[in-house]
SELUMLO-161722 format. One record per atom (N, C-alpha, C): x, y, z. Coordinates in steps of 0.05 Angstrom, whole numbers, plus 5000, padded with zeros to 4 digits. Atoms other than C-alpha are relative to their C-alpha. Layout:
BEGIN
XYZ;...
// end
This chain:
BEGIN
500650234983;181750502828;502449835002;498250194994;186950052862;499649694978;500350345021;188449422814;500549835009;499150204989;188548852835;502449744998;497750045000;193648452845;500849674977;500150255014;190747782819;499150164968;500449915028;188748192755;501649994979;497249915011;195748162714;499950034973;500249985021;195848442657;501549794978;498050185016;199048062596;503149975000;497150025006;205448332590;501050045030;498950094977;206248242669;500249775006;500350394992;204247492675;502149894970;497550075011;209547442618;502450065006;497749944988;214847792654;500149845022;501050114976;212947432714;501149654985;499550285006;212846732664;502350114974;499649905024;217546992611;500849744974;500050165029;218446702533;502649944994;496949954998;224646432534;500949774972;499550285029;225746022454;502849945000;498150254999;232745772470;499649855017;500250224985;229445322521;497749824984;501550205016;225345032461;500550084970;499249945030;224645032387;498150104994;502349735013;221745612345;497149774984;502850155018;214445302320;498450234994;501449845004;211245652277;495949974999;503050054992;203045782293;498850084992;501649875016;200546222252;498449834975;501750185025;194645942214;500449795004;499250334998;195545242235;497549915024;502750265002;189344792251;500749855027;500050164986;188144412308;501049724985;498850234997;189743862270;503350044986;497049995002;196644112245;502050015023;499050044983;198044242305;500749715018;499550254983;196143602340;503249764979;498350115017;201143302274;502750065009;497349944995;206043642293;501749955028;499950104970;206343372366;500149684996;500150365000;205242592342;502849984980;498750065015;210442652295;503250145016;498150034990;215442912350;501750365000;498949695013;216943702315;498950175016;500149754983;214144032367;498049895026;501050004973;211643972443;497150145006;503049784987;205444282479;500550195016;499249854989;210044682518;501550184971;498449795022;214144982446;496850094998;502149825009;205945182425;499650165024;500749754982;205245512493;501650194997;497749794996;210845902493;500150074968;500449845029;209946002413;498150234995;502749894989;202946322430;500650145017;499949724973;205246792492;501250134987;498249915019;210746952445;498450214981;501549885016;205747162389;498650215016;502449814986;200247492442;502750315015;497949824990;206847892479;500850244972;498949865014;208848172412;497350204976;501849925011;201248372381;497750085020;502849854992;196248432433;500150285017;498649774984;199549062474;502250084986;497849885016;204749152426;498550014970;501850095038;203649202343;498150044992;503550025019;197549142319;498250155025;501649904972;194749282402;497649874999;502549954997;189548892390;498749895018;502249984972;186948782465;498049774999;501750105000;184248122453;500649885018;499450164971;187247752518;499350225024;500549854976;185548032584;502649805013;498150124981;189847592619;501849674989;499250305009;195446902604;500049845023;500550214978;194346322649;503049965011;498250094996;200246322690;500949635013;499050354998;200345542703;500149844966;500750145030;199745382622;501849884992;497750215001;206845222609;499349745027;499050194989;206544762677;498149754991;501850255020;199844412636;500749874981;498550045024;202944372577;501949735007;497250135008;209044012603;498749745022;501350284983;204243492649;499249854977;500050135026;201243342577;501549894991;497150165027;207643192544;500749805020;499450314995;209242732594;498249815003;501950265010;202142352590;501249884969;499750255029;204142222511;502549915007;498050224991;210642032531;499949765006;501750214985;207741512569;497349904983;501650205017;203341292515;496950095003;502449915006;197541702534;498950264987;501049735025;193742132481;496250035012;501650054994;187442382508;497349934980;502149955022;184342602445;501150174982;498049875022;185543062387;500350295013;499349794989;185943602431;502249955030;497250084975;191943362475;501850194996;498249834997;196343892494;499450314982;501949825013;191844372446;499850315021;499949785003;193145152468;497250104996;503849865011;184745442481;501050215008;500949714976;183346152504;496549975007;502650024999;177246212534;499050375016;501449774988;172646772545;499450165031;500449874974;172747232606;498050015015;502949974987;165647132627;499549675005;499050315004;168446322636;501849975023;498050064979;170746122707;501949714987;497250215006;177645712690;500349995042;498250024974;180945392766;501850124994;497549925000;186245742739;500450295017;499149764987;190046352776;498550244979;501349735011;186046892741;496950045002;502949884989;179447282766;498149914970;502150065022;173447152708;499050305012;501249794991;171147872701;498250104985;502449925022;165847912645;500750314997;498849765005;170548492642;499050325006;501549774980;168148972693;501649895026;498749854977;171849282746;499049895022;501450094972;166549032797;500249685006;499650285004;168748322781;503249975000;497749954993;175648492795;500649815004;499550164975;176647982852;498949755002;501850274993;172747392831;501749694986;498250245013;177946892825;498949755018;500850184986;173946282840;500849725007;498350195004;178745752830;498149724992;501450215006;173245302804;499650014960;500250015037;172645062730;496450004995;503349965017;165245222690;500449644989;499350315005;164144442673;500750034967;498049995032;165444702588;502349955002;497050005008;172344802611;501449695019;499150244985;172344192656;500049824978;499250265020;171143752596;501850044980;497549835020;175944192548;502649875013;498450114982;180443982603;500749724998;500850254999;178243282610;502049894966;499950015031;180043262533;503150164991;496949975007;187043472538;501350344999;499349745000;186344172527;501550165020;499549764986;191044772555;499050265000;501249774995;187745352582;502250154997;498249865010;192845862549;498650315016;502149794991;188446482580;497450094993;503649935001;182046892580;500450244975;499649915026;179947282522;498250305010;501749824999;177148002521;497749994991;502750005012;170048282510;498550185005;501849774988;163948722512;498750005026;501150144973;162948762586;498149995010;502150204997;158048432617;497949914974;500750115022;157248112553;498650224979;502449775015;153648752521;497750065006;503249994996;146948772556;500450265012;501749744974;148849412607;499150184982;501449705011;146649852547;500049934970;501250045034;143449902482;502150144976;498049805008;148950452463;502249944999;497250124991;154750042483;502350084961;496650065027;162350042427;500049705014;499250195003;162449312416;502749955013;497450034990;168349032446;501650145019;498149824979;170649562500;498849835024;501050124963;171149312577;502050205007;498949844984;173349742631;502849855007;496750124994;178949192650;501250024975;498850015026;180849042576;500850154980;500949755024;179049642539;499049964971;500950065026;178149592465;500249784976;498950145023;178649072424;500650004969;500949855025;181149192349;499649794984;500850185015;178648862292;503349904982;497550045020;185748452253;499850064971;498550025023;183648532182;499950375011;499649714997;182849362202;498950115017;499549854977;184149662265;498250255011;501549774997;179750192263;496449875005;502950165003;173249662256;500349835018;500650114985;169449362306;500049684996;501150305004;170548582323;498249895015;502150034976;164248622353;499849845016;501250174970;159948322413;498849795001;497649954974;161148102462;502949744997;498050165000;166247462443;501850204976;499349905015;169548022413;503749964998;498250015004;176247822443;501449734994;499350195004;176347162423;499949924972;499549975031;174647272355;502950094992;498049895001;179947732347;502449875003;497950154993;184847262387;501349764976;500050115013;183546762344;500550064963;499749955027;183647032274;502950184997;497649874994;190147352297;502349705008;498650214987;192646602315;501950065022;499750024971;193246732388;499449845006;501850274990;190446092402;499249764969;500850105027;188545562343;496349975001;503050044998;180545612378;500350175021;500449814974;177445962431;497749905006;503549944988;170245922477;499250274994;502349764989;165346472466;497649945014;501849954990;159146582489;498150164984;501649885008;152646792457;497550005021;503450034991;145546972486;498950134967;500749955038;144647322407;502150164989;498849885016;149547502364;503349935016;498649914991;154847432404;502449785002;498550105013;158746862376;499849984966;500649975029;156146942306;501050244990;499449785002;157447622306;503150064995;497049925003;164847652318;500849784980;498150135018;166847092280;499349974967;500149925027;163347322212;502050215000;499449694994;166347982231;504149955002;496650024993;173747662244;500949814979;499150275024;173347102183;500949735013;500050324998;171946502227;497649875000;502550194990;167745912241;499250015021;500949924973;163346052301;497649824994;502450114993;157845602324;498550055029;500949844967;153345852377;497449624990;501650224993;149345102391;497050015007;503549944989;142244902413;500850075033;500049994969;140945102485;499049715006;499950284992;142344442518;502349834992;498650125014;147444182485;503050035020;496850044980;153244492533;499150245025;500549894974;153044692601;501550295010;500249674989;152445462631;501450055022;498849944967;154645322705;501850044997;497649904993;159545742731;501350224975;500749895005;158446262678;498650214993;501749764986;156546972687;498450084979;502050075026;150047002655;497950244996;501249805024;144747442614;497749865008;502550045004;139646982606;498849684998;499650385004;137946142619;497549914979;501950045028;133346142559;502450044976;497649955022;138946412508;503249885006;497349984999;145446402532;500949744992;498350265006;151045792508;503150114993;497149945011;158245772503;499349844979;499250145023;160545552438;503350094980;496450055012;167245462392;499950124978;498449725021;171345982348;502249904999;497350055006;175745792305;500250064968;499449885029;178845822231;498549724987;500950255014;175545192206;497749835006;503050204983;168644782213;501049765014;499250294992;172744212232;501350075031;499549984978;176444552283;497950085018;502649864993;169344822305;499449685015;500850244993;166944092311;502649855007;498350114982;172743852350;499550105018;501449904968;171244302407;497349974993;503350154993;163944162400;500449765016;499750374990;165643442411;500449925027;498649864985;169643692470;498550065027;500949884978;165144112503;496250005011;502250104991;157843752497;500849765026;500850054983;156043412560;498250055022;501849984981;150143302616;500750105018;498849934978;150443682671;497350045018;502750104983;146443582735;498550415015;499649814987;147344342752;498550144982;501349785021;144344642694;498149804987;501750195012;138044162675;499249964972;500450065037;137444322600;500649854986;498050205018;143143942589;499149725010;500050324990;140043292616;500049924976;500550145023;138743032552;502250004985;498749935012;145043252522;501449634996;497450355014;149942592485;501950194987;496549985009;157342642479;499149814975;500450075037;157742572394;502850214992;497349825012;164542652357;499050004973;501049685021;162243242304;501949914983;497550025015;168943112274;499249754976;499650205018;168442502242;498549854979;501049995025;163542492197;499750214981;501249855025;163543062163;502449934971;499150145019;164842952092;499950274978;500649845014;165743422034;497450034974;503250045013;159843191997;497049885006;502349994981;155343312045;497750164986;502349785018;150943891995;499449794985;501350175018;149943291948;496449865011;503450064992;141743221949;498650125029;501849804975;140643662007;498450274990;501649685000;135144242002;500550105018;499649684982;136844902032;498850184992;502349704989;131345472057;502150224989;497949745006;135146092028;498050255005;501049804979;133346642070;502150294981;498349775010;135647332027;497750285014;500949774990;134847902074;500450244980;499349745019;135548702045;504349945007;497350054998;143648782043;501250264975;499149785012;148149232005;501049834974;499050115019;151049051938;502249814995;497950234995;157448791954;499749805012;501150284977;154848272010;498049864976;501550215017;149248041959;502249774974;498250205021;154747871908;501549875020;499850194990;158147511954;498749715007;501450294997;152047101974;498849894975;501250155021;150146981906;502649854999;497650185011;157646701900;499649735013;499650234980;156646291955;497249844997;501850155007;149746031939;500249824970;498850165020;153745841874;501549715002;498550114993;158145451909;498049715015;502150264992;151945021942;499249864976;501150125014;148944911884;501749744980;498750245016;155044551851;500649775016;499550204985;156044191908;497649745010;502050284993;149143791895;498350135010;502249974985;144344221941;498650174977;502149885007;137444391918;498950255017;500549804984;135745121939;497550155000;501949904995;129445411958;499850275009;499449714980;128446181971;497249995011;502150084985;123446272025;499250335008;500049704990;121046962056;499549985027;500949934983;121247152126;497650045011;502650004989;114847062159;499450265027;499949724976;111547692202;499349965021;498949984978;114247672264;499850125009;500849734998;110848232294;499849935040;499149934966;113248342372;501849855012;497950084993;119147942375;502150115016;498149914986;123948342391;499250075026;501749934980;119148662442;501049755026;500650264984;118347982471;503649945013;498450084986;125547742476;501550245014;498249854978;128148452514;498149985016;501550124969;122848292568;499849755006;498750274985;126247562571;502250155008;497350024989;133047782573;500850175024;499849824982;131848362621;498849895025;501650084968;127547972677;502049735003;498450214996;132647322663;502850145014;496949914979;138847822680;499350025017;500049904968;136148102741;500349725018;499350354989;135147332759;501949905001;497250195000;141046992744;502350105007;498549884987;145347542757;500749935022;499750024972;143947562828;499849755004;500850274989;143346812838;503749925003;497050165001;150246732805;501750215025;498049924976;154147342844;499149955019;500650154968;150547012904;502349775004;498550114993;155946542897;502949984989;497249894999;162246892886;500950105019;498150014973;168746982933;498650245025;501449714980;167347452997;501950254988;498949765013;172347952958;498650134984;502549925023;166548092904;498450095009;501949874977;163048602947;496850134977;502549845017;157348782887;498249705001;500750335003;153248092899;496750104992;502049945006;146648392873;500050134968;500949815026;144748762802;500150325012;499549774999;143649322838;501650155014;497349924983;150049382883;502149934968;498049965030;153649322802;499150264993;500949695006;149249952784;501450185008;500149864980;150350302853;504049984986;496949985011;158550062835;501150154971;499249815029;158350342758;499850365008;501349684997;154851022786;502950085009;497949824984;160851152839;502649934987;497350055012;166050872790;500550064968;501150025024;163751202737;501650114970;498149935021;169651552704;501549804978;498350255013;172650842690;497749754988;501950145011;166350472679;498250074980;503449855021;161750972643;501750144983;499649805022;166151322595;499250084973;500850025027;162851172538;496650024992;503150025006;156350942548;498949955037;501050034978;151450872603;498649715004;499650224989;147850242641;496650024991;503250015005;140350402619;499349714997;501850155008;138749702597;500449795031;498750044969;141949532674;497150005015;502549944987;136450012700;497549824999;502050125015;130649732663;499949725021;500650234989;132949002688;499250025026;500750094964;132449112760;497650105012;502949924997;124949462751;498749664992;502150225007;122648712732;499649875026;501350104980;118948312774;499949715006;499150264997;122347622768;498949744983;501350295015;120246922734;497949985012;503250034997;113646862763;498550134994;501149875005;111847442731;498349914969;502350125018;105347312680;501650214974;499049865029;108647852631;502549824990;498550285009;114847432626;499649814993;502150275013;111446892618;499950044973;501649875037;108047122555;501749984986;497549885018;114147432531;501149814990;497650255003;118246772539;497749834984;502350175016;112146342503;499350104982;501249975026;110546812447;503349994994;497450065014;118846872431;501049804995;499050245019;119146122423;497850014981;501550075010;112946112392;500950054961;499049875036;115446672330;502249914993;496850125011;122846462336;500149764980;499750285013;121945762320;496749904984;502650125006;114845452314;498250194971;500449945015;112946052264;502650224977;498349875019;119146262236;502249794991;497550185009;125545722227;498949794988;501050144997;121445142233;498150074973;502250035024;115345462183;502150014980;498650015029;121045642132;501249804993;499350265004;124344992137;498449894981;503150215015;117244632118;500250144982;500549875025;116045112064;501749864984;498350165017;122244922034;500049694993;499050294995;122744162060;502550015005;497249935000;129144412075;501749825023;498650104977;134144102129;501250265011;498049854992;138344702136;499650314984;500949745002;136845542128;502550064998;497749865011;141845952089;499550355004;500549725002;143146722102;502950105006;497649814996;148747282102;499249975036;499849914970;150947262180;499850225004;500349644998;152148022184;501350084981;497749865020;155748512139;501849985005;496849954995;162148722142;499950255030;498649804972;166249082206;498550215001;499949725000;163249752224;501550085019;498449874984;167250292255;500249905022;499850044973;168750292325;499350315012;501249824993;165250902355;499550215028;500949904981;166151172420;497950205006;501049814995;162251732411;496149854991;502350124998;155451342383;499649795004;499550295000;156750722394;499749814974;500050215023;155450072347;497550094987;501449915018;152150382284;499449724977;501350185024;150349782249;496649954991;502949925013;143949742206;499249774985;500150265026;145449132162;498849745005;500350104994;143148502156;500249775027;498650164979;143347922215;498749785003;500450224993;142947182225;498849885026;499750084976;143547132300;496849995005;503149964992;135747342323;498149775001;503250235007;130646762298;502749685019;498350264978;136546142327;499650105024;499249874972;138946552387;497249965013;502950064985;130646542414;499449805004;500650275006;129145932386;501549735015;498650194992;134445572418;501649894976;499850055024;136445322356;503649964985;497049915002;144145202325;500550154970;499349825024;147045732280;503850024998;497449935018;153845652239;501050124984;498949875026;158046142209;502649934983;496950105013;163346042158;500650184984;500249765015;166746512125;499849954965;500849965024;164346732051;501350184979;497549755013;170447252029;499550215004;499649884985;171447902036;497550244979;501749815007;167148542024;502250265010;497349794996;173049162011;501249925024;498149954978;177748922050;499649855028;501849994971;172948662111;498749694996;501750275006;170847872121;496549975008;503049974993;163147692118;500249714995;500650385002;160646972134;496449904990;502450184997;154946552118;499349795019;502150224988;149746232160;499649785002;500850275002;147645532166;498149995015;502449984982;141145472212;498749754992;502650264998;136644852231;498749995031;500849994971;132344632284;502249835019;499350074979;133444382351;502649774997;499250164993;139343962362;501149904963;498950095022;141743982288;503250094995;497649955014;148644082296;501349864981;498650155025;151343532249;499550134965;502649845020;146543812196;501850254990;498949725015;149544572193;503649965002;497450075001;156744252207;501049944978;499550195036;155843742145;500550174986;501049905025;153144202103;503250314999;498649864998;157944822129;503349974995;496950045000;164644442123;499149824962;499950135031;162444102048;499650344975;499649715011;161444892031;502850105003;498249994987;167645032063;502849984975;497650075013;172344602027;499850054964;500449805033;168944861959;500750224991;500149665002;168645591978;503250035003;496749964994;176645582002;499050415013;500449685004;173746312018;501150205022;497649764976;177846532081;502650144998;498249815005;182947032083;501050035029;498949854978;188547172133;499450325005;500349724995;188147792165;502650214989;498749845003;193348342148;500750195021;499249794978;193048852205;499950324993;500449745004;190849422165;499850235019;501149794981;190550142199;497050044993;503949965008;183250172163;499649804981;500550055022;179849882114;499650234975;500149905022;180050052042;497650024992;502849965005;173750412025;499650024967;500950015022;175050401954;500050274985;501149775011;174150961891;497850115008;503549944998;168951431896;500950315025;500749824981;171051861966;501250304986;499149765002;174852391930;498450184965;501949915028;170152561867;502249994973;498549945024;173152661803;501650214988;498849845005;176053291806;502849955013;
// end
């Protein structure tokens, strides 16, 4: 297939903008904090144009070179000229916020105005350079931020198939996991995890409808918060499902987590959930002795040996910090799942087509099933792996006025929340639900796709609406695994508090390394 022209790969939109460090000074970025960064900008040692060009620098020399690991699709070629509009607002005495001149990537399924198509990383989205901002990145914006580029992912977020490899897109290809290359940094914000735990960026936007900011950033050893639905606005985001879906913020730290929160809540008249939404800076209260006299619901799913010792470490780590812990049991939840794939399948066919109803006239697939009809005839480059079955399925439904939807969407809040988060809370008296996010990395699989089996956090929030925080909990051979935070509706301060007063106890993150695998440990070769 002819490529397009606005598509540029990385290491063309850097030849095109190239890295040039004798027209600035070397800054180093690795591992460094939104707020080291912002320090290092008030105190004069480094620009918003030296972090752009420190950052293309880094992504030029690891994401297509080195390591390969495929977590950019594309660099914003106007970022240096943002950058250097920034530096002359503080010049001039204006600072917008703590994200002034701040280096984001944001997710590919995230219209930026900037020169680059949004392609939820599919070929049939080639051409959809809409030159309009999603209002998240309008207030990211608003808030000082540079859109540094778009981040890879599982395309069309993971829904065209039950079978899908985490993290492959037909534009992007594969994304690899930093601590070992061979392991998946799963779906679908798989390349913003990655980006990020690779300090390509000091944060990033993902995107969840389930699992799918929780997922990568247990899986990459960051802080990921996927929010309540309502809290930040959808428009202009290619979507799954207006019951689940939310962008939300990836990064190495709860704090940097709750700075883009802060950031990227706001009302929006376009997407009505968010009416209710209040701008609240997340940042500034949290405190490290936030576990003092809080009860926490402790949710211990089945799990393997190494992940439980972990969470017993880390349920160690609450308890000294003051919190009273309650273990609770899963309540039976019997047709859930059922229920939410006959939301998310009658919501894609819907929103799908509503949204490519209003993309460029170059975006010739403006239906669900003119994307099908496009995978079928393009199918060497689109289907090599897996097929579009959960595609099919969607476009046999019979829309939102349908009485089975209905149902579906009314018993999945009903179990999500009302008899599952919500009853275990009460049980406890709890404020805030504790659980292993997922295990550790599995393979990467072209041939069966994502074999995971292990525990998972995402499911009972993701329905519920509900906000779920991960943070990381250390490593399991070699491989980072995070802990949970969960409450109801509209409790982000809640799993923030409590997640950043764990945090600064646990110290439990680990840079990545860049392994070719992980270390599986004694045992594979017997004793002879």
């Amino acid at each position: 297939m002819r490529r397009s022209p606005l598509l540029l790969s990385v290491g063309t939109l850097l030849a095109v903008m190239p890295v040039t460090p004798s027209a600035a000074r070397t800054v180093a970025v690795e591992e460094r904090s939104i707020d080291d960064l912002r320090a290092m900008m008030a105190a004069g040692r480094a620009t918003s144009v030296d972090l752009v060009r420190a950052y293309l620098d880094r992504i030029a020399r690891m994401d297509r070179k080195g390591p390969t690991l495929r977590a950019v699709i594309a660099v914003n070629p106007d970022a240096i000229a943002q950058a250097r509009a920034l530096d002359a607002e503080r010049r001039a005495g204006r600072v917008r916020g703590p994200l002034h001149g701040i280096p984001l990537l944001i997710k590919d399924n995230v219209e930026t105005a900037d020169a680059m198509p949004t392609t939820a990383g599919s070929l049939a989205l080639k051409d959809n350079l809409t030159r309009r901002d999603a209002p998240v990145v309008a207030e990211l914006r608003r808030a000082g931020a540079v859109i540094l580029g778009k981040t890879n992912l599982s395309e069309w977020a993971n829904i065209r198939s039950s079978r899908s490899m985490s993290g492959w897109s037909a534009v992007g290809g594969l994304v690899r996991n930093p601590y070992a290359l061979d392991r998946t940094a799963c779906g679908s914000s798989s390349g913003s995890g990655a980006a990020v735990a690779a300090s390509f960026a000091a944060a990033a936007v993902g995107t969840e409808t389930d699992g799918s900011v929780i997922c990568p950033s247990s899986l990459n050893g960051l802080v990921g918060l996927k929010p309540s639905i309502g809290l930040v606005s959808r428009t202009h985001v290619v979507p799954i499902s207006h019951s689940q879906d939310t962008p939300g913020p990836m990064a190495r730290s709860v704090r940097d987590v709750a700075v883009m929160l802060s950031a990227m809540v706001a009302p929006d008249l376009a997407d009505p959930v968010t009416r209710d939404a209040v701008r609240h800076d997340y940042a500034t209260g949290l405190s490290a002795s936030a576990l003092s006299g809080l009860r926490v619901a402790v949710l211990r799913p089945e799990m393997t040996r190494d992940l439980a010792a972990r969470f017993d470490a880390a349920l160690a780590v609450l308890r000294a910090g003051g919190a009273t812990l309650v273990e609770v049991k899963r309540p039976q939840l019997d047709g859930l799942g059922d229920a939410e794939f006959t939301v998310l399948k009658t919501e894609l066919k819907a929103d799908l087509n509503t949204y490519l109803a209003t993309t460029p006239a170059a975006v010739t697939t403006r239906t669900l099933d003119q994307v099908i009809a496009f995978n079928r005839a393009n199918a060497a480059t689109e289907m090599p792996f897996f097929d579009q079955e959960t595609f099919d399925a969607a476009a046999l439904t019979k829309g939102l006025a349908d009485p089975a939807y209905r149902a579906a969407r009314a018993t999945s809040l009903r179990l999500a929340g009302v008899e599952g988060i919500d009853a275990m809370l009460k049980t406890a008296r709890a404020t805030v639900l504790v659980e292993p996010s997922y295990g550790a990395a599995w393979l990467s699989d072209p041939v069966h796709g994502d074999q995971y089996g292990g525990p998972s956090s995402s499911e009972l929030p993701a329905v519920a609406g509900y906000p779920n925080l991960t943070v990381p909990m250390g490593m399991v051979r070699g491989l980072p695994v995070g802990l949970s935070f969960i409450a109801g509706k509209f409790g982000e301060a809640a799993v923030l508090g409590a997640g950043y007063a764990y945090e600064q106890r646990a110290r439990a993150r680990v840079a990545p390394a860049y392994r070719a695998s992980a270390d599986a440990g004694p045992g594979l070769e017997g004793t002879r």
